[in-house]
Backbone as JSON, one array per atom type, in Angstrom:
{
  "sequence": "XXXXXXXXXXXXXXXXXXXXXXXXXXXXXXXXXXXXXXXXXXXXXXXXXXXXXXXXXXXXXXXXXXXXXXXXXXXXXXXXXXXXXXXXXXXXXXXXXXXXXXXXXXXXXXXXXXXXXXXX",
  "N": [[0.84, -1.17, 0.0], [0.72, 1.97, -0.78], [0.67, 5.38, -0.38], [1.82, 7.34, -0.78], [1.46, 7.72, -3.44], [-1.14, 7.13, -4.19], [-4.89, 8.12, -4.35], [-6.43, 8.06, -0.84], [-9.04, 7.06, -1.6], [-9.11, 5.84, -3.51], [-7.38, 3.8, -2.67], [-8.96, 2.46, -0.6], [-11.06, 1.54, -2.85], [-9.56, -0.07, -4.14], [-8.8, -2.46, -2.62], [-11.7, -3.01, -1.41], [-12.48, -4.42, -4.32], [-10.58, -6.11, -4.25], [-11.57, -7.32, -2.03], [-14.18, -8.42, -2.91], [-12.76, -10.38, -4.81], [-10.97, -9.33, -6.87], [-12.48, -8.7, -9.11], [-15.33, -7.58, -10.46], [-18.88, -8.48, -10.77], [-20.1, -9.58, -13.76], [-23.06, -8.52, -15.39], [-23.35, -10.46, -17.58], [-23.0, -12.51, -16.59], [-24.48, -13.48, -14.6], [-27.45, -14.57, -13.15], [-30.68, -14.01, -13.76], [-31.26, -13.26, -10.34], [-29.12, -12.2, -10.03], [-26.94, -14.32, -9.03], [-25.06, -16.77, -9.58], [-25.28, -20.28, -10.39], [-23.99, -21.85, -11.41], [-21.39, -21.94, -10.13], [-19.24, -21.07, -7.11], [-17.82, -18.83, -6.3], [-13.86, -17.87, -4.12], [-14.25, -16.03, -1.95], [-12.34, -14.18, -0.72], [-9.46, -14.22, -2.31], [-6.69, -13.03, -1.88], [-3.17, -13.23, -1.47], [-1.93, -11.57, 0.64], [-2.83, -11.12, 3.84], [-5.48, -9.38, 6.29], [-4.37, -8.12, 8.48], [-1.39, -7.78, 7.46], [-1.5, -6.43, 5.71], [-2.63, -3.87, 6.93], [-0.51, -3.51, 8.49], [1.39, -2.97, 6.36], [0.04, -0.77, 6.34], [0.44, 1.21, 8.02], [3.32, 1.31, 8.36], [3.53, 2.75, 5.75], [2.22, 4.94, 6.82], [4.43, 5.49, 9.08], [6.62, 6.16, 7.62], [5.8, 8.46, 5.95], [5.53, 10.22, 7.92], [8.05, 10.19, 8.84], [9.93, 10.88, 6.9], [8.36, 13.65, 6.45], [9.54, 15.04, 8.84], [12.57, 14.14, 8.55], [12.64, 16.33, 6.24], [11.77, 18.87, 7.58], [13.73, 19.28, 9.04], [16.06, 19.37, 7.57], [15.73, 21.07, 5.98], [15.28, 23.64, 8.12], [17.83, 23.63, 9.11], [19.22, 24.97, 6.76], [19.29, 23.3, 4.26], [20.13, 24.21, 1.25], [19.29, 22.34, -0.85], [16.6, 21.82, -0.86], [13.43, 22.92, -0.8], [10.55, 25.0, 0.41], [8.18, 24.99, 0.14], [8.25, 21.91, -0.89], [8.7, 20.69, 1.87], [6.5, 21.42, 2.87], [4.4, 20.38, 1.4], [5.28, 17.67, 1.81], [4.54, 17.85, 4.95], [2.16, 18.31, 4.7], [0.96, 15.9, 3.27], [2.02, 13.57, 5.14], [0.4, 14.25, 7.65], [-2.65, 14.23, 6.38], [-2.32, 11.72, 6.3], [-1.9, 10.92, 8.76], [-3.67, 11.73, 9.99], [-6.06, 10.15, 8.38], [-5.6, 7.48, 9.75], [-5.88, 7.57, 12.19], [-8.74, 8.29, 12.05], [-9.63, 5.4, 11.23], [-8.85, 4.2, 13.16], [-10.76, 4.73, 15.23], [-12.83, 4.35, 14.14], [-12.56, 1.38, 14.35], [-12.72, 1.04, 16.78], [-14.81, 1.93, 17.68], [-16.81, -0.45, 15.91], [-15.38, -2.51, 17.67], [-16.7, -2.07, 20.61], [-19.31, -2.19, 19.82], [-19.38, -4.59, 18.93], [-18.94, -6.26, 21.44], [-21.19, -5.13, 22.88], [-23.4, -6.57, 22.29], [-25.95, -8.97, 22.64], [-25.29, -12.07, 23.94]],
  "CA": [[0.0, 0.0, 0.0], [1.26, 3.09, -1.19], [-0.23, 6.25, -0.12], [2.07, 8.57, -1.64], [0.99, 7.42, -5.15], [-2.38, 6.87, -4.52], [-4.97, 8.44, -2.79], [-7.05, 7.21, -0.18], [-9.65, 6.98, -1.68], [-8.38, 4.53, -5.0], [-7.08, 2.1, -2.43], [-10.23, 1.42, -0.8], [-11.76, 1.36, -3.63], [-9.18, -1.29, -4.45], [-9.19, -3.13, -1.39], [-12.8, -3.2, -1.64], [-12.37, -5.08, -5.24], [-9.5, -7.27, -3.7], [-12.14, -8.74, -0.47], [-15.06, -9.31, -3.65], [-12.69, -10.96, -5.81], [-10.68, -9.15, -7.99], [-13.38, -8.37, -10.05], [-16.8, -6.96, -10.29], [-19.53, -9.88, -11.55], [-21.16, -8.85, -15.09], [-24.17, -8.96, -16.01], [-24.08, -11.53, -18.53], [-22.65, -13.84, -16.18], [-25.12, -13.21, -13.3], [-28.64, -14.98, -12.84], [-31.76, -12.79, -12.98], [-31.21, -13.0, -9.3], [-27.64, -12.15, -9.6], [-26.69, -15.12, -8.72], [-24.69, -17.75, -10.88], [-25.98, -21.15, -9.65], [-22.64, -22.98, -11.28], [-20.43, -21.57, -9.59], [-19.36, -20.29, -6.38], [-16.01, -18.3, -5.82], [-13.7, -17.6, -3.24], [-14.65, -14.24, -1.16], [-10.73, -13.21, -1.01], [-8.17, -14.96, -3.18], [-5.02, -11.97, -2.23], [-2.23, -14.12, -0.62], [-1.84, -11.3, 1.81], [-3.9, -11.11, 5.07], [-5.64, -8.44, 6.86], [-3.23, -7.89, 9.59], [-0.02, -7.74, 6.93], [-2.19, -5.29, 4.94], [-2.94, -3.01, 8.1], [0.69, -3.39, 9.08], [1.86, -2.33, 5.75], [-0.42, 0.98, 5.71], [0.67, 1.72, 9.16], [4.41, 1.38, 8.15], [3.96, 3.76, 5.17], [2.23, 6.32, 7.75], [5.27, 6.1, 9.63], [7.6, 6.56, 6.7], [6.03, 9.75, 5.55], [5.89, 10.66, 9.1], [9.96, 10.15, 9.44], [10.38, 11.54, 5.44], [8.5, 15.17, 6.79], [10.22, 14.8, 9.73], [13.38, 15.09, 7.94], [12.58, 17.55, 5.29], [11.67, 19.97, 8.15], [14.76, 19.47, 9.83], [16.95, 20.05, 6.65], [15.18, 23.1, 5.95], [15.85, 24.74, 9.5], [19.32, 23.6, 9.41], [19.71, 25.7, 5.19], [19.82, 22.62, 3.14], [19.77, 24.4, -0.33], [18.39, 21.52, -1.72], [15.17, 21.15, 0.2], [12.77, 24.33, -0.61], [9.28, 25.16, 1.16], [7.65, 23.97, -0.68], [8.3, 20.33, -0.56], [8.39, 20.5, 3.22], [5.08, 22.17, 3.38], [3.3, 19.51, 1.04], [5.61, 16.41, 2.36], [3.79, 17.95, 6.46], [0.35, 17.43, 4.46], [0.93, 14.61, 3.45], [2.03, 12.95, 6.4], [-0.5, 14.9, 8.05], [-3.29, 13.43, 5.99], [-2.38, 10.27, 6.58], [-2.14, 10.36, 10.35], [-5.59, 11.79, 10.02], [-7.08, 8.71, 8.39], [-5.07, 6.71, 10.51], [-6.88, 8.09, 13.5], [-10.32, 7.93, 11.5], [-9.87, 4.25, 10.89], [-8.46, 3.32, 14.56], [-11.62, 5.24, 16.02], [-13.98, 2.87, 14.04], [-12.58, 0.02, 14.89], [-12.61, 0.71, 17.87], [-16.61, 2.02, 17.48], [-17.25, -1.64, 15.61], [-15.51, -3.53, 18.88], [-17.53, -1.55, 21.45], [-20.91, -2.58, 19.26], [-19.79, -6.31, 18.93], [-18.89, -6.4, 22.91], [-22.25, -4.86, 23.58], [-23.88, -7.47, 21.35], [-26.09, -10.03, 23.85], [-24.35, -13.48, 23.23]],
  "C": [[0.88, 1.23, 0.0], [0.63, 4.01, -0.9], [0.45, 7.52, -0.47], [1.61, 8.99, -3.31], [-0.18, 7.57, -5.27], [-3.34, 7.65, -3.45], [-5.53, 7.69, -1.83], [-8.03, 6.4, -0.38], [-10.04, 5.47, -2.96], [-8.12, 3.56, -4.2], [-8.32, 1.85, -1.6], [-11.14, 0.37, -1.6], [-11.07, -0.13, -4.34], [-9.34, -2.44, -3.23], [-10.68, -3.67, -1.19], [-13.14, -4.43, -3.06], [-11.44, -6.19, -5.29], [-10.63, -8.05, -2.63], [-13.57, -9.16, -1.74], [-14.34, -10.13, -4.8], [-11.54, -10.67, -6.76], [-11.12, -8.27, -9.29], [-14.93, -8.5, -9.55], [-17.78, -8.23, -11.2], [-20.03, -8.96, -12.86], [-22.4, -9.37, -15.11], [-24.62, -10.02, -17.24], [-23.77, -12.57, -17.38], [-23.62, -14.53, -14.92], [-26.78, -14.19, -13.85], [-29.52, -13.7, -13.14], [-31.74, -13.01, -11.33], [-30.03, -12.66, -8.8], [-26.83, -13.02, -9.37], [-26.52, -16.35, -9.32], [-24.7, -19.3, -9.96], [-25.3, -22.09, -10.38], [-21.6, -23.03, -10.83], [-20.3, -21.23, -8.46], [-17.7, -19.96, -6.17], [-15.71, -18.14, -4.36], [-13.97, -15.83, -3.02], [-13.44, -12.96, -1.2], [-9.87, -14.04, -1.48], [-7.05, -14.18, -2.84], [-4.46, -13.16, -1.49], [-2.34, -12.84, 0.59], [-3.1, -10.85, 2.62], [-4.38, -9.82, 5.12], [-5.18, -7.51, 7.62], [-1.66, -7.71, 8.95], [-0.83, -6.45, 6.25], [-2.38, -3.67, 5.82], [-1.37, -2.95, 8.5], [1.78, -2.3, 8.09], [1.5, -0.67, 5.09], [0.11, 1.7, 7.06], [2.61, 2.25, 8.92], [4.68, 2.59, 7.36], [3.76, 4.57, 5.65], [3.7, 6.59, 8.25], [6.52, 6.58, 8.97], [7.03, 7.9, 6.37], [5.87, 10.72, 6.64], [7.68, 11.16, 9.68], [10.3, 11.52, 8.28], [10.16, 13.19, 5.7], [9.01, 15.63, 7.98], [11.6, 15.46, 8.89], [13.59, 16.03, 6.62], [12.51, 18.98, 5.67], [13.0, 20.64, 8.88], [15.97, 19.46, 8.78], [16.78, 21.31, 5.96], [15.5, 23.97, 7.28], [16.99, 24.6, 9.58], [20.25, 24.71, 7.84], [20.32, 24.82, 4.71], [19.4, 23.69, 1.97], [19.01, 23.9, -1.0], [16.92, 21.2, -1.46], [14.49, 22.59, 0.32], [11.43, 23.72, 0.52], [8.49, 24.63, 0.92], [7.29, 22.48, -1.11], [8.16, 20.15, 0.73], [6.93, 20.8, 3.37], [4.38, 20.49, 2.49], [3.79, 17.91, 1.72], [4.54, 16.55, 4.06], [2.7, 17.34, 5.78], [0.23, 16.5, 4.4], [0.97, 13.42, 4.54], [0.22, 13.44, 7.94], [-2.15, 14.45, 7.28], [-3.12, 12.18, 6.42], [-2.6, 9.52, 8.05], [-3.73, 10.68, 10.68], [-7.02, 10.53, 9.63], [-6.52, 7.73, 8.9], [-5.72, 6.38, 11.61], [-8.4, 7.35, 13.21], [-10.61, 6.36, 11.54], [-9.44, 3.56, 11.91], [-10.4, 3.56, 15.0], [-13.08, 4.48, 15.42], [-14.02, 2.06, 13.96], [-12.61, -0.1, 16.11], [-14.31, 1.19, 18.24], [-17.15, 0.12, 17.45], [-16.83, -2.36, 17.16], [-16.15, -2.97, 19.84], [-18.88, -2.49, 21.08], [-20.75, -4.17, 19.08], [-19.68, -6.39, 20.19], [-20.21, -5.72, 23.55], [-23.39, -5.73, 23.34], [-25.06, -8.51, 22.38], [-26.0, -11.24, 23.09], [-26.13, -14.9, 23.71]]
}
């Protein structure tokens, strides 16, 4: 997971198309009930997990966390090479990201509240 390349919003959207499959069903292939009644696929085919997937978006947070980290601190020291410019959009960036970082702890941690309130 890349999140300098992409935005947030593309890798859901992939991620989302990685846990149905791969791919979206067509309409020729579908039932009038949607539903192809020779087949049944698997739900997620990726080799990697949930927990390697979550590990590896957490990792790139902390890389562009370190990366504006030091872009700020070669700019206060008068690297030449390192304008305002790049520091300012490398902070957003990082800064975005810890933001949906947050967003996506705080509803998992919503969802386990609502399954632990659940009556068993």
């Amino acid at each position: 997971m890349d999140i300098k390349s992409n935005s947030l919003y593309s890798q859901m959207q992939n991620m989302s198309l990685q846990a149905m499959g791969n791919k979206l069903p067509s309409a020729d292939a579908m039932g009038v009930n949607g539903i192809d009644g020779n087949s049944v696929g698997k739900i997620n085919d990726s080799s990697s997990s949930f927990g390697s997937m979550l590990t590896d978006a957490l990792q790139s947070v902390n890389e562009l966390q370190k990366e504006s980290g030091d872009l700020k601190r070669s700019f206060e020291m008068g690297d030449s090479n390192v304008t305002l410019a790049e520091v300012m959009i490398a902070s957003s960036k990082s800064g975005i990201a810890l933001d949906a970082t947050i967003q996506i702890r705080n509803k998992f941690v919503d969802a386990y509240k609502e399954i632990m309130s659940m009556p068993v």
